[in-house]
N, CA and C atoms as a LAMMPS dump frame, in Angstrom:
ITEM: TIMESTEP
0
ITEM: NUMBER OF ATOMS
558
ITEM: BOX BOUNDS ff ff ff
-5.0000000000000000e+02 5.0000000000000000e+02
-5.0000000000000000e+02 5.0000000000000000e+02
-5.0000000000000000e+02 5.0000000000000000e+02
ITEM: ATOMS id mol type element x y z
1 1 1 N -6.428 -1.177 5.249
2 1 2 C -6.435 -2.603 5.536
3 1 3 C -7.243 -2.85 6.792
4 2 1 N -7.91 -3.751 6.7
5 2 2 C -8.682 -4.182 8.321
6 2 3 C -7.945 -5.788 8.654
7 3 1 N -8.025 -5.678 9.85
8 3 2 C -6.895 -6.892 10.513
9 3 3 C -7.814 -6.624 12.061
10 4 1 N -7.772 -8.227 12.336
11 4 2 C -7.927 -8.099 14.018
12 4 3 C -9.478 -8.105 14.34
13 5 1 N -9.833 -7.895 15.392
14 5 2 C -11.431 -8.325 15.522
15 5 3 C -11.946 -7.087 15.58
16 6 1 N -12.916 -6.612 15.167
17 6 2 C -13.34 -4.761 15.267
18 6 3 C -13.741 -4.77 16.526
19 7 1 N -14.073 -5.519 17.962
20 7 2 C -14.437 -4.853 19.183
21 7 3 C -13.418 -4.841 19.859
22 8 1 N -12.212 -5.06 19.447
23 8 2 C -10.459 -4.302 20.354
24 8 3 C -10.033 -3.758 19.972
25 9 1 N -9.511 -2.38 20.816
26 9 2 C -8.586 -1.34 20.488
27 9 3 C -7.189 -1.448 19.982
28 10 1 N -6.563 -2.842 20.581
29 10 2 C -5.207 -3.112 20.092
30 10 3 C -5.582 -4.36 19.507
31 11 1 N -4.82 -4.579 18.543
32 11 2 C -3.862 -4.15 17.507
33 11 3 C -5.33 -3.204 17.016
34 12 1 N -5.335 -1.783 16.09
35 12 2 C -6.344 -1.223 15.568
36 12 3 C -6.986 -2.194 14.374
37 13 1 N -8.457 -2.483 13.971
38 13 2 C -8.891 -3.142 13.174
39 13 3 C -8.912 -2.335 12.174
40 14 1 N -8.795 -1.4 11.886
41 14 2 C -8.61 -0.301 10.407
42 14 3 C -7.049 0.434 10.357
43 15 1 N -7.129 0.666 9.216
44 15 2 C -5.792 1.261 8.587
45 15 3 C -6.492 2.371 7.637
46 16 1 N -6.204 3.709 7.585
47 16 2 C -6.468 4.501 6.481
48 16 3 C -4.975 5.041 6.031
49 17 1 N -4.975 4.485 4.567
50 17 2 C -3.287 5.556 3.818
51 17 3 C -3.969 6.379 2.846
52 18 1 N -3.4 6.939 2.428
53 18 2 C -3.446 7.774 1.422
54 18 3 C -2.139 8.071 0.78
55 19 1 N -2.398 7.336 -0.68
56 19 2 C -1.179 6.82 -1.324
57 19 3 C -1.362 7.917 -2.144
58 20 1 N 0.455 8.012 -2.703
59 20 2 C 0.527 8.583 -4.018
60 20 3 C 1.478 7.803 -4.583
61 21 1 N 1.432 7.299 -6.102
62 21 2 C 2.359 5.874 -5.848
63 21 3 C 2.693 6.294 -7.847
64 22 1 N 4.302 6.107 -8.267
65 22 2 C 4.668 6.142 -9.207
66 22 3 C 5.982 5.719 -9.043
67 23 1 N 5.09 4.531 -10.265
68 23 2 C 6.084 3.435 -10.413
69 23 3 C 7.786 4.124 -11.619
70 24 1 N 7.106 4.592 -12.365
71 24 2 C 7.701 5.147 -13.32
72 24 3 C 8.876 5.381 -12.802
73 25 1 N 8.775 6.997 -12.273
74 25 2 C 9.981 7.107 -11.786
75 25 3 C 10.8 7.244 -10.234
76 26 1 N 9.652 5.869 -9.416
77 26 2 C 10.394 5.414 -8.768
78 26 3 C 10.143 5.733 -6.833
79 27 1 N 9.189 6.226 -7.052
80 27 2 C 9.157 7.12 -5.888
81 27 3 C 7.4 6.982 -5.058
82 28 1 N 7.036 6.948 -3.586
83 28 2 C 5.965 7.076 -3.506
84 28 3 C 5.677 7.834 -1.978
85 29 1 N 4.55 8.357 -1.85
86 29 2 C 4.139 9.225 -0.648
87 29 3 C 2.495 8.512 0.142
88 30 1 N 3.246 8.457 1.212
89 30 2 C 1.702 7.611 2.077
90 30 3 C 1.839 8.607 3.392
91 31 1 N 0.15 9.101 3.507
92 31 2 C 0.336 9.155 4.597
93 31 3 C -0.673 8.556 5.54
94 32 1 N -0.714 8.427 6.752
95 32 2 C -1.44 7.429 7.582
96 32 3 C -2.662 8.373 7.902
97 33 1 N -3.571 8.064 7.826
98 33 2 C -4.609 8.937 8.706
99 33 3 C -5.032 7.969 9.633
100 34 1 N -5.138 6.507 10.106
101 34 2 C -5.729 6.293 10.954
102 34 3 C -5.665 5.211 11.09
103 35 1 N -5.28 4.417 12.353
104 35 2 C -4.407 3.391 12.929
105 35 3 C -2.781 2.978 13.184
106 36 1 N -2.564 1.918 12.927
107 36 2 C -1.089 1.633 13.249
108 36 3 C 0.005 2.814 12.51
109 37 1 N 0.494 3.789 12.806
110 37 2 C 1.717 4.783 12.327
111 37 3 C 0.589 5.62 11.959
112 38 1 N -0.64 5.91 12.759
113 38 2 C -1.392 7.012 12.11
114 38 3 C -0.648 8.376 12.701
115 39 1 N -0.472 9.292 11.5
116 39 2 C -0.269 10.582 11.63
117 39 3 C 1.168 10.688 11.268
118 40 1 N 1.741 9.561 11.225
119 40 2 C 3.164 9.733 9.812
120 40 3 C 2.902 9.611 8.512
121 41 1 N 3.661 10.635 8.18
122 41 2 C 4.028 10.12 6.582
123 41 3 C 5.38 10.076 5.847
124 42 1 N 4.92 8.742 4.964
125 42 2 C 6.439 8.536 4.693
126 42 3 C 6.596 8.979 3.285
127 43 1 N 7.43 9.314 3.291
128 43 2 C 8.054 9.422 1.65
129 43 3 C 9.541 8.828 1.42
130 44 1 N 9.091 7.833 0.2
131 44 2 C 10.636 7.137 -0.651
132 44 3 C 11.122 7.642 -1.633
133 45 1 N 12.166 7.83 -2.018
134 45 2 C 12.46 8.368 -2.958
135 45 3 C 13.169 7.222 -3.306
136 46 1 N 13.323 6.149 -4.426
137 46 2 C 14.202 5.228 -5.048
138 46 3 C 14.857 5.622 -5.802
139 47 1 N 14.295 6.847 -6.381
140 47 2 C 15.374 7.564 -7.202
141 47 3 C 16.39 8.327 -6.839
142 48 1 N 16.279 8.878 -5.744
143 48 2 C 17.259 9.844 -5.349
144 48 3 C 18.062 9.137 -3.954
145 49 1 N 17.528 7.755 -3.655
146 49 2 C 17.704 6.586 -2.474
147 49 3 C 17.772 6.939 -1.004
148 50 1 N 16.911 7.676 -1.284
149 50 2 C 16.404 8.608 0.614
150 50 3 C 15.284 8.035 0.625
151 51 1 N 14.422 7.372 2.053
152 51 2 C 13.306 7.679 2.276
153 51 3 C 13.029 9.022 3.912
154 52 1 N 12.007 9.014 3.881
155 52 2 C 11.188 9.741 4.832
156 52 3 C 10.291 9.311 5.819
157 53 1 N 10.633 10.494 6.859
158 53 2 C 9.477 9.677 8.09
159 53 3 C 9.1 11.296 8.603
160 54 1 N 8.053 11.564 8.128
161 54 2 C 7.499 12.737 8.87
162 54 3 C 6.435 12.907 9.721
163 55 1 N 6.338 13.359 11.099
164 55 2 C 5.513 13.574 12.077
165 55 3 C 5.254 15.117 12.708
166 56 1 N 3.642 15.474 12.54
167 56 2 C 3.592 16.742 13.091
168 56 3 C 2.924 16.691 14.15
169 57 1 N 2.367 15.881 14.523
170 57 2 C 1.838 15.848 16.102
171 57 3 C 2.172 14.398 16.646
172 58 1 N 1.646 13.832 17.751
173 58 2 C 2.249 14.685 19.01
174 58 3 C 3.077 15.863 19.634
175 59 1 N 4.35 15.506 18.628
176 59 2 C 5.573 15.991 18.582
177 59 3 C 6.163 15.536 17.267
178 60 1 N 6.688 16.841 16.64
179 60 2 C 7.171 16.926 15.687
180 60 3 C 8.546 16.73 15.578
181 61 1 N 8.4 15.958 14.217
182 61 2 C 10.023 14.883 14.304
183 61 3 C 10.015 14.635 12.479
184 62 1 N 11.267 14.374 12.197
185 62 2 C 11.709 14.334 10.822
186 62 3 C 12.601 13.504 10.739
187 63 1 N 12.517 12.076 10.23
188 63 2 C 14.064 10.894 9.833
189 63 3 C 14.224 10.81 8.734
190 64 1 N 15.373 10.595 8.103
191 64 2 C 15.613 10.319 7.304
192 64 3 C 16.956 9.275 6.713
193 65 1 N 16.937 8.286 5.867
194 65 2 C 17.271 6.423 5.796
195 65 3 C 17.763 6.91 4.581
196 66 1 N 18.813 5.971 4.265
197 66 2 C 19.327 5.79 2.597
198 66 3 C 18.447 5.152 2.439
199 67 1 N 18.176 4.564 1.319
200 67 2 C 17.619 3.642 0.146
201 67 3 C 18.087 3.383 -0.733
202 68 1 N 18.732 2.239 -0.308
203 68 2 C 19.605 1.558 -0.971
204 68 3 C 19.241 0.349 -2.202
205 69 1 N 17.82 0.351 -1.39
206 69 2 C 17.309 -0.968 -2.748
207 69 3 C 16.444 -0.693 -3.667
208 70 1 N 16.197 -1.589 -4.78
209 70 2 C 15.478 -0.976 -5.662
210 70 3 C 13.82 -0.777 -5.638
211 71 1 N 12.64 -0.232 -6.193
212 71 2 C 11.832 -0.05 -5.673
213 71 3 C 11.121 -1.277 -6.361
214 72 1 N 10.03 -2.011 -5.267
215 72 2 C 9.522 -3.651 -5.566
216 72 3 C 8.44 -3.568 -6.782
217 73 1 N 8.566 -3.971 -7.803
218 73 2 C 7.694 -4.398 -8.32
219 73 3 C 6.28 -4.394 -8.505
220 74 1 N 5.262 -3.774 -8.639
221 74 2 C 3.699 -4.146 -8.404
222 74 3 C 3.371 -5.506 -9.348
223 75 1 N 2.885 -6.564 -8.479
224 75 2 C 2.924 -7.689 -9.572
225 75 3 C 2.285 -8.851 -8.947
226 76 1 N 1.116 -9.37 -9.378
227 76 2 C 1.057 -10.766 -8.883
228 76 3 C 1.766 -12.09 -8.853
229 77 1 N 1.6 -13.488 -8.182
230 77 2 C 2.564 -13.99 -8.034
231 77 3 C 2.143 -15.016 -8.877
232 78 1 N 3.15 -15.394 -9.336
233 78 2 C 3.346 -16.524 -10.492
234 78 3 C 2.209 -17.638 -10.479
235 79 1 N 2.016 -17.981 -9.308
236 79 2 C 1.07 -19.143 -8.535
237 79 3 C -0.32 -18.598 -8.322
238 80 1 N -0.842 -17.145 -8.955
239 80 2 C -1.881 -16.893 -8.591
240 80 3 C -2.983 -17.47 -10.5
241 81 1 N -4.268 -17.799 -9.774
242 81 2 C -5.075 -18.331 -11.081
243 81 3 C -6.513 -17.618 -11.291
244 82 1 N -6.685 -17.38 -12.477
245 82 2 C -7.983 -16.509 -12.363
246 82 3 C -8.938 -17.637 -12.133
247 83 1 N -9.632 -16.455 -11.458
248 83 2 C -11.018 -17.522 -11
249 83 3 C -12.439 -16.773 -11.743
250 84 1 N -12.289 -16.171 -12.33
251 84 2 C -13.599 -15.251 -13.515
252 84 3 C -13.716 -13.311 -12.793
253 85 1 N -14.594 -13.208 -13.354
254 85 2 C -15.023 -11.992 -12.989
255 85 3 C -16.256 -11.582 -12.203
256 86 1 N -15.695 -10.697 -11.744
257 86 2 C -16.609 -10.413 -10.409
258 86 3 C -16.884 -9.024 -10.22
259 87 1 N -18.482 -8.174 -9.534
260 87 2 C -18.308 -6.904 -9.381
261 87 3 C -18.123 -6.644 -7.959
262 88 1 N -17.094 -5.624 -7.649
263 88 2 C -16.651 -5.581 -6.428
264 88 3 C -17.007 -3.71 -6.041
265 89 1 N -17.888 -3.617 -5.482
266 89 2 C -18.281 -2.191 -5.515
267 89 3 C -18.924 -1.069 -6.75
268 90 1 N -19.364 -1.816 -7.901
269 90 2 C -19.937 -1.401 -8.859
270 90 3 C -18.847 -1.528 -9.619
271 91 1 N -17.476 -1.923 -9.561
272 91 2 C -16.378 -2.321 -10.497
273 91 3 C -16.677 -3.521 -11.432
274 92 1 N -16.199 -3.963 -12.396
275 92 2 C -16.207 -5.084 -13.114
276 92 3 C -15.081 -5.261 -12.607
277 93 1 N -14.666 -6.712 -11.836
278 93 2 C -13.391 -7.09 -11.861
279 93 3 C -12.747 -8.18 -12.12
280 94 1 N -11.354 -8.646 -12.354
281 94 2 C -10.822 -9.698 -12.212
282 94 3 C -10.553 -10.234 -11.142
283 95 1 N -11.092 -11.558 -11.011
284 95 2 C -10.883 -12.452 -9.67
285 95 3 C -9.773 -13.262 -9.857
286 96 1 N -8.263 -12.991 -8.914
287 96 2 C -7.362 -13.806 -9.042
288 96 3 C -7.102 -14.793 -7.483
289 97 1 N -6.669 -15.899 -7.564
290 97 2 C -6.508 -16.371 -6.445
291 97 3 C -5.014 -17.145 -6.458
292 98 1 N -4.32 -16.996 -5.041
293 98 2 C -3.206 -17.418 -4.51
294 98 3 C -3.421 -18.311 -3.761
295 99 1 N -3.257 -19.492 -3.87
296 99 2 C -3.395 -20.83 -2.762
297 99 3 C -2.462 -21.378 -2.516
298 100 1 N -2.425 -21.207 -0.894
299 100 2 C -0.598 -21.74 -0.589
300 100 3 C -0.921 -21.833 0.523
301 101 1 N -1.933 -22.939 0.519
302 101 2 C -2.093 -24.154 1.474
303 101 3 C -3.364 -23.955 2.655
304 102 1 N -2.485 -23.067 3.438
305 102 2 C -3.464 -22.749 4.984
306 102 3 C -3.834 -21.816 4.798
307 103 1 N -3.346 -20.736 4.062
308 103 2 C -4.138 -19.558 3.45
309 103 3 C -4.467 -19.188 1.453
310 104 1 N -5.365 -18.747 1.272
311 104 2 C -5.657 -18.244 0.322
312 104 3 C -5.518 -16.596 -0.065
313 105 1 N -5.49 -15.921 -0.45
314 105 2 C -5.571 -14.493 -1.225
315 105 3 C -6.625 -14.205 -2.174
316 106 1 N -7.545 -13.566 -2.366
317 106 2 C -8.175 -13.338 -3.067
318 106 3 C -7.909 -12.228 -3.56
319 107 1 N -7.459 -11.638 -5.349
320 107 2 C -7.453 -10.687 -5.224
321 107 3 C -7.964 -10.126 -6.656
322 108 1 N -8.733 -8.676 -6.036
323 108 2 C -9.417 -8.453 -7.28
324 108 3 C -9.016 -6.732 -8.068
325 109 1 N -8.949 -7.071 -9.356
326 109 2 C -8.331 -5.649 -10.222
327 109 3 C -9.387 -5.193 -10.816
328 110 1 N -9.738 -3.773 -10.556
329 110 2 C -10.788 -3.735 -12.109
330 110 3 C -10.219 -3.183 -12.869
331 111 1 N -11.288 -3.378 -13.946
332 111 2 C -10.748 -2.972 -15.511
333 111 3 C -11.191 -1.48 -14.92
334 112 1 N -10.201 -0.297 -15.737
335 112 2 C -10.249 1.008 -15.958
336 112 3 C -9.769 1.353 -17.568
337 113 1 N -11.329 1.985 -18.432
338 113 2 C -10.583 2.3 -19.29
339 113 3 C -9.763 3.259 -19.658
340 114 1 N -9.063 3.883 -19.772
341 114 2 C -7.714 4.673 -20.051
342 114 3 C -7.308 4.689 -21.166
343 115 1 N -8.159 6.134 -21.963
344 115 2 C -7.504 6.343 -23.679
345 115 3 C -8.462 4.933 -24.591
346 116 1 N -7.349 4.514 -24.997
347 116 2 C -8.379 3.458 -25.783
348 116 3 C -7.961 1.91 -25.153
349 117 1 N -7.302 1.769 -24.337
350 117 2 C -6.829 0.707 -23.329
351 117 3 C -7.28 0.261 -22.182
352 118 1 N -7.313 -0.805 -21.676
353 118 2 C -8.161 -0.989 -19.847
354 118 3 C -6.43 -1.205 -19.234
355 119 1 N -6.861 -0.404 -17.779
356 119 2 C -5.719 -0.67 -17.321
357 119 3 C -6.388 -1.472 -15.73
358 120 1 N -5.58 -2.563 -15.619
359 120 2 C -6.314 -3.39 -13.999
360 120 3 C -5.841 -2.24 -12.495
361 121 1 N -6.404 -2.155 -12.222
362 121 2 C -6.672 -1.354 -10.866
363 121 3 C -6.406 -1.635 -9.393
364 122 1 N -5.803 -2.045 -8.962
365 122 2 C -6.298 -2.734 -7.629
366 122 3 C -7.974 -2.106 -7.429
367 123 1 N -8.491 -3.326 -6.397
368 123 2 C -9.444 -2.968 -6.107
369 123 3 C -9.417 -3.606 -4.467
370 124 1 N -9.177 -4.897 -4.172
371 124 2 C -9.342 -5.271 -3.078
372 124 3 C -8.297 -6.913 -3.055
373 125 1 N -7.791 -6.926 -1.674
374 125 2 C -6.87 -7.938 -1.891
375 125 3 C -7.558 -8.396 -0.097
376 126 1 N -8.347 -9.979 -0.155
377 126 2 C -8.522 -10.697 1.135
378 126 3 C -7.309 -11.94 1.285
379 127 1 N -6.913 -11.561 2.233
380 127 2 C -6.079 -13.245 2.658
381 127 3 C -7.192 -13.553 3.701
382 128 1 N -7.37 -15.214 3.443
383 128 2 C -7.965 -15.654 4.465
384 128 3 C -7.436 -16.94 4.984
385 129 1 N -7.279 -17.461 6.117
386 129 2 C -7.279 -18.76 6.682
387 129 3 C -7.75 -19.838 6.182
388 130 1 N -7.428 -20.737 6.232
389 130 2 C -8.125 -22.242 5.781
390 130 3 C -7.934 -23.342 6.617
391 131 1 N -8.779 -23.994 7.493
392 131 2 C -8.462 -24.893 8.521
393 131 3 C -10.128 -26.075 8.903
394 132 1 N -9.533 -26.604 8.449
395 132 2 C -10.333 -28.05 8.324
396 132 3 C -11.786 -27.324 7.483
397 133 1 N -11.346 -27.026 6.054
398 133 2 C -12.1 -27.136 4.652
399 133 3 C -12.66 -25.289 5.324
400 134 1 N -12.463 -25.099 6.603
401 134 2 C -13.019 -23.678 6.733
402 134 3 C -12.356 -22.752 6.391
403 135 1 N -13.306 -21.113 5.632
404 135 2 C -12.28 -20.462 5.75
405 135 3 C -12.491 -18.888 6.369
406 136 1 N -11.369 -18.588 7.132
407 136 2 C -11.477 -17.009 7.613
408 136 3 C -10.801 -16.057 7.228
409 137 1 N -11.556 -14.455 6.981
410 137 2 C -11.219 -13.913 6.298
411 137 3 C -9.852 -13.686 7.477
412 138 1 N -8.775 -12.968 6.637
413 138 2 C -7.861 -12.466 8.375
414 138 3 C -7.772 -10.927 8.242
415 139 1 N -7.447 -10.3 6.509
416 139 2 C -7.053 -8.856 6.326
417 139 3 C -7.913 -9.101 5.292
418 140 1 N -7.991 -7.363 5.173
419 140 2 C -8.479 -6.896 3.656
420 140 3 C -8.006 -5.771 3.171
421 141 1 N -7.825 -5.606 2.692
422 141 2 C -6.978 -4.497 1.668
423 141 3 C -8.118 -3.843 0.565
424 142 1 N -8.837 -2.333 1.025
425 142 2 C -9.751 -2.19 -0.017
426 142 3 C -8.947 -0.53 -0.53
427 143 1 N -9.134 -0.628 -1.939
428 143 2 C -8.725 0.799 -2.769
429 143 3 C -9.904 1.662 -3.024
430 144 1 N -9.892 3.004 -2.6
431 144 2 C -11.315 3.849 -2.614
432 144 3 C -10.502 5.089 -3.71
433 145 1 N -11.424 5.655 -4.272
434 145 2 C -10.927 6.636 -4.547
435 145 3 C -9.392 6.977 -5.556
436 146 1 N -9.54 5.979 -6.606
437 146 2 C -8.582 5.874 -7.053
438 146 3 C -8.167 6.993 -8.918
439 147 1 N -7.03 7.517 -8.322
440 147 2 C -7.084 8.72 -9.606
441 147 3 C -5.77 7.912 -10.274
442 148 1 N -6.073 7.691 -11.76
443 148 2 C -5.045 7.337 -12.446
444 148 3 C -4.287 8.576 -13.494
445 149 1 N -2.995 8.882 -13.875
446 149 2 C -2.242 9.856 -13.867
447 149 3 C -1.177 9.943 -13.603
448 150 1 N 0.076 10.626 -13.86
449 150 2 C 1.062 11.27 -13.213
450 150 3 C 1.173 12.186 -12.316
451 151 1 N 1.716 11.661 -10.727
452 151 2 C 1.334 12.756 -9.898
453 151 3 C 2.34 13.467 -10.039
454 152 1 N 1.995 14.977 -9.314
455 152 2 C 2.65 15.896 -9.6
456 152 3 C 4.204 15.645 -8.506
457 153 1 N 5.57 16.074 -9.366
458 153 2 C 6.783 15.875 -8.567
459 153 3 C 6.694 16.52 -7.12
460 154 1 N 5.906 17.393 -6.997
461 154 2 C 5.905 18.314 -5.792
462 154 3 C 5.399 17.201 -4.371
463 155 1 N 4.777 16.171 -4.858
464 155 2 C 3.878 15.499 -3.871
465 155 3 C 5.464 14.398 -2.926
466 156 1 N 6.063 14.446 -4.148
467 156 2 C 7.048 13.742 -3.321
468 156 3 C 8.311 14.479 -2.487
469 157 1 N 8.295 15.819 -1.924
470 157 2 C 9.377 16.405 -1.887
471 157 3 C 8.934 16.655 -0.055
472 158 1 N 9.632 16.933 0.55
473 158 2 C 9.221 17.298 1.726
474 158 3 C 8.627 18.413 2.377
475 159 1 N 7.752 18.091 3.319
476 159 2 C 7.402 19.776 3.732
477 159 3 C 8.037 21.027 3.79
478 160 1 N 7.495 22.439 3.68
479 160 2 C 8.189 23.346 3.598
480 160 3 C 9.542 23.869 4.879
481 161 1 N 8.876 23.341 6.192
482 161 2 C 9.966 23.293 7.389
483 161 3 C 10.595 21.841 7.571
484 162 1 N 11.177 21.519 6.553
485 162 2 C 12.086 20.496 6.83
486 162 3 C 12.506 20.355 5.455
487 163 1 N 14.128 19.907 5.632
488 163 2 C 15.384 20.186 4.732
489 163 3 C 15.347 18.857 4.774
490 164 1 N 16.471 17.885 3.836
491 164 2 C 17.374 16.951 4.066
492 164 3 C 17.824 16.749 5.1
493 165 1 N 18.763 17.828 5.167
494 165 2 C 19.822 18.027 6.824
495 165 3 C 19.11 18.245 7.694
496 166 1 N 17.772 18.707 7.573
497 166 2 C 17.049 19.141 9.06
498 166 3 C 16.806 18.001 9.784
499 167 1 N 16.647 16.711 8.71
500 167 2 C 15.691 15.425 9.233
501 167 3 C 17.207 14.64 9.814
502 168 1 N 16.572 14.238 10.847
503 168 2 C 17.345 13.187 11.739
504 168 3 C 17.728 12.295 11.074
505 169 1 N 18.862 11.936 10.66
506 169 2 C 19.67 10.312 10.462
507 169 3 C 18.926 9.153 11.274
508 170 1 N 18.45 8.235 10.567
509 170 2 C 18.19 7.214 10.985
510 170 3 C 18.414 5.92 9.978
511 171 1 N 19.48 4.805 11.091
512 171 2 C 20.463 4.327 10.667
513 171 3 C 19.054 2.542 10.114
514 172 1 N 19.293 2.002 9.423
515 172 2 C 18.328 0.7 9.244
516 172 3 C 16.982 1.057 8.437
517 173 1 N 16.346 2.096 7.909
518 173 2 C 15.583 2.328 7.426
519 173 3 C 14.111 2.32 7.668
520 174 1 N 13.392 2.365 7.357
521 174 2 C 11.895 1.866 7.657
522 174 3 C 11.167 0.737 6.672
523 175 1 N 10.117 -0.01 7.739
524 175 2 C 9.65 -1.275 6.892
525 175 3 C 9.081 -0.777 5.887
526 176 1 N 9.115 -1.609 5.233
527 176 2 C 7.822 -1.214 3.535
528 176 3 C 6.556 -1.535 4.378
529 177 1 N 5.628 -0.005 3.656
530 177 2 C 4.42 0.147 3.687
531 177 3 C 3.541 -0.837 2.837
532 178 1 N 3.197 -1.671 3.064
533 178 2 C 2.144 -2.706 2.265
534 178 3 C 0.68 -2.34 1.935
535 179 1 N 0.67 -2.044 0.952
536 179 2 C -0.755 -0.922 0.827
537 179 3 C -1.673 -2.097 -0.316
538 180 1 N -0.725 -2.846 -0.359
539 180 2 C -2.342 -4.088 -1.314
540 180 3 C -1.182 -5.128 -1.217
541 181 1 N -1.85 -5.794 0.097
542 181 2 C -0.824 -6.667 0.939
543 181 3 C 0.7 -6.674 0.349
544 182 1 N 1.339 -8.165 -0.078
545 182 2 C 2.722 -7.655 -0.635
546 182 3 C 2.954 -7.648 -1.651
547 183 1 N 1.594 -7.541 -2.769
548 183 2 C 1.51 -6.827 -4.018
549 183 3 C 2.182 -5.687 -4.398
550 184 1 N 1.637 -5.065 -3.772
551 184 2 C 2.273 -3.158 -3.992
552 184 3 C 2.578 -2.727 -2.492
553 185 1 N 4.214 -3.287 -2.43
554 185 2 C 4.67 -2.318 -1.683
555 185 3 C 5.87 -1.318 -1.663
556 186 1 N 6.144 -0.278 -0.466
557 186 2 C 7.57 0.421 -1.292
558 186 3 C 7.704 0.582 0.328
């Protein structure tokens, strides 16, 4: 995600995750490479209602939260309207838009074909500002590198030096990771 003006250090204007995300059965693994929570990674388990907070540098640290709720949905919002198709990085995509007032969303899926089916993709999600007929972009949300599949169960389990019991209790949980704004989050 990019947020913020790119010539200040705070808040960081880039975000790099690296998702592993299955909806199926329930569960997903991000880890940060770079900006805000760079160098954690979290893992949820909705199925088994643990999540994760793992850190190996600075200082190495391990939490671990019930999860108690169910895992959200990937889904656009009722109020969003196509606006045609568009290529967004050599993608063919669908252009959907959310208008709710002072800001807009732009957000675009491409088609992926899969077997004999297209499946929509994220590709890129802009919210922008709107203030006297102007508009600014504020975030962007872009998907690189995207492998469609069942990931393997192993991706969600924790590192080899850290247990359940090893990881610290931590009582309130952690925020949801918003990885295509609050489209797809867990």
């Amino acid at each position: 995600a990019l947020w913020g003006e790119k010539s200040k250090d705070s808040p960081p204007h880039l975000k790099i995750v690296h998702v592993k995300y299955d909806y199926i059965n329930k569960r997903a693994h991000a880890v940060v490479e770079k900006g805000y929570d760079e160098g954690k990674t979290f893992i949820r388990r909705y199925d088994s209602k643990y999540e994760y907070m793992v850190r190996t540098e600075p200082e190495a640290e391990c939490q671990r939260s019930y999860l108690g709720e169910e895992m959200p949905a990937p889904s656009l919002p009722a109020t969003a309207t196509f606006q045609g198709m568009e290529t967004i990085e050599g993608d063919e995509c669908e252009h959907w838009m959310d208008d709710v007032g002072s800001n807009r969303v732009h957000i675009y899926l491409a088609l992926k074909k899969v077997g004999r089916d297209f499946q929509r993709i994220p590709k890129r999600v802009t919210d922008e500002a709107v203030m006297d007929g102007e508009s600014v972009a504020l975030m962007t949300y872009d998907w690189k590198n995207v492998e469609l599949g069942m990931p393997a169960e192993t991706l969600f389990q924790l590192p080899a030096d850290h247990t359940h019991k090893s990881c610290e209790r931590y009582v309130g949980g952690f925020p949801y990771l918003h990885v295509f704004h609050f489209y797809y989050r867990f």
